[in-house]
N, C-alpha and C positions, 0 to 999 in steps of 0.2 A: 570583627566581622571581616570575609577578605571575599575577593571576588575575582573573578578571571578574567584577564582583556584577551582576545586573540585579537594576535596580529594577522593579517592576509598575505602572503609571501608565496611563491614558486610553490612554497609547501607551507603549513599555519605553525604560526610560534605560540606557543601558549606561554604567558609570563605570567604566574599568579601574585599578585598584588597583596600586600599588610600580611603575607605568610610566617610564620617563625622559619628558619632555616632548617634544614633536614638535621635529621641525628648525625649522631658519627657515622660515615662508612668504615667499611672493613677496612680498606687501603684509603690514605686519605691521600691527594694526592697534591704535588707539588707546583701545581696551579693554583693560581682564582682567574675567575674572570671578571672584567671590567668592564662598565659601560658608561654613556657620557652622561650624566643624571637627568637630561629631559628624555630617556629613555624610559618609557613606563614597565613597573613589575619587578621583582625581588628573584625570581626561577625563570629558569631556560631548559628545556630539555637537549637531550645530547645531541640525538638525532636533529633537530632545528640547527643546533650550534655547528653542528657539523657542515648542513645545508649552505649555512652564513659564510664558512669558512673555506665553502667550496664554491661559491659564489651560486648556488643553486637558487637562495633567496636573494633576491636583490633588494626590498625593500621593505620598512617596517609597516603595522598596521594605519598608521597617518597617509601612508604615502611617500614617507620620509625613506634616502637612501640608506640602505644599513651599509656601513664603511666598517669591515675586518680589519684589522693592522695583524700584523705579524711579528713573531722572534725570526736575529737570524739564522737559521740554518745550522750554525753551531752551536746554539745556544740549547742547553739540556733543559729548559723548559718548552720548547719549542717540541721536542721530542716525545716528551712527555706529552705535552698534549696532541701532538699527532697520533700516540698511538693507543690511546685513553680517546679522544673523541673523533678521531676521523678514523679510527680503525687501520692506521695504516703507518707504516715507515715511513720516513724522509724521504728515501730517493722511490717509493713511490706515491709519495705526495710530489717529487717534483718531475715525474715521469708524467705525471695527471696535468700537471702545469703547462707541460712544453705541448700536449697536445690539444690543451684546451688556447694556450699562446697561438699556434696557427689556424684555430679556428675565430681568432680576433678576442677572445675572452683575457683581459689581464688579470694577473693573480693581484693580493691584497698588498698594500705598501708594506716595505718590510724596515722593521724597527731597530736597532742593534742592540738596546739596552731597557732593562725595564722602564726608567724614567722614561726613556722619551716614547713608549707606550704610551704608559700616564701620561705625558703631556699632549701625546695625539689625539688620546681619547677624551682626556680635559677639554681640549679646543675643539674639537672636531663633533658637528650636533649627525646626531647616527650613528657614532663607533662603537668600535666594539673589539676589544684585546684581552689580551691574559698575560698575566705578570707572576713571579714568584711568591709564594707564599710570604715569603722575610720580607719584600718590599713595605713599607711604610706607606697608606694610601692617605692624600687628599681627601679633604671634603669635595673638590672639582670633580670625582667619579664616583660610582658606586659599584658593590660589587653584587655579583648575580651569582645564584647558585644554579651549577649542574643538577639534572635529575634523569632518572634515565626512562 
């Protein structure tokens, strides 16, 4: 039996909870994303993930702060999910940064390496990353399915 928690956010997260995993998509794609396991729910929609990763939501339904981590910049999963969930290129994902930077908003800490994702999102109660498919995951996280 599964059931829906919404979370309350800038905008609402719907994480469905005891879901089986979507089928294949067409393109699968060269992410997952990760979360820290007192994260409740198994799905995230794109639009919410994207919200999270724009800092649009700031926090989860507890109350709890949602903490984005980042790839860096060079990293082609970093790429890949910028233009798979935020709809957008790098440099204007970092066009969005500089002028949300002067309006005092900082962007998500940025990671260099899958591991230390994982281990951000390991330690860190609220986070929230994406790592490459090959990565090898921890019991410490779990992993959340896109849906659109």
């Amino acid at each position: 039996m599964s059931r829906a928690l919404v979370f309350t956010c800038s905008v609402a997260i719907v994480l469905a909870c005891a879901l089986p995993a979507a089928g294949p998509a067409a393109a699968e794609p060269s992410y997952r994303v990760i979360v820290h396991p007192d994260v409740q729910g198994a799905k995230i929609p794109r639009a919410a993930l994207s919200s999270i990763f724009l800092k649009k939501a700031p926090k989860w339904g507890d109350g709890s702060p949602v903490l984005p981590v980042d790839q860096s910049v060079r990293s082609p999963i970093r790429q890949s999910f910028s233009n798979d969930v935020l709809g957008q290129g790098l440099v204007e994902v970092q066009v969005y940064w500089q002028r949300k930077m002067s309006a005092g908003v900082t962007p998500p800490p940025v990671k260099p390496t899958d591991e230390e994702v994982v281990a951000y999102v390991a330690s860190t109660r609220g986070a929230i990353g994406y790592v490459s498919t090959a990565v090898p995951l921890p019991d410490s996280v779990k992993t959340v399915a896109v849906t659109d």
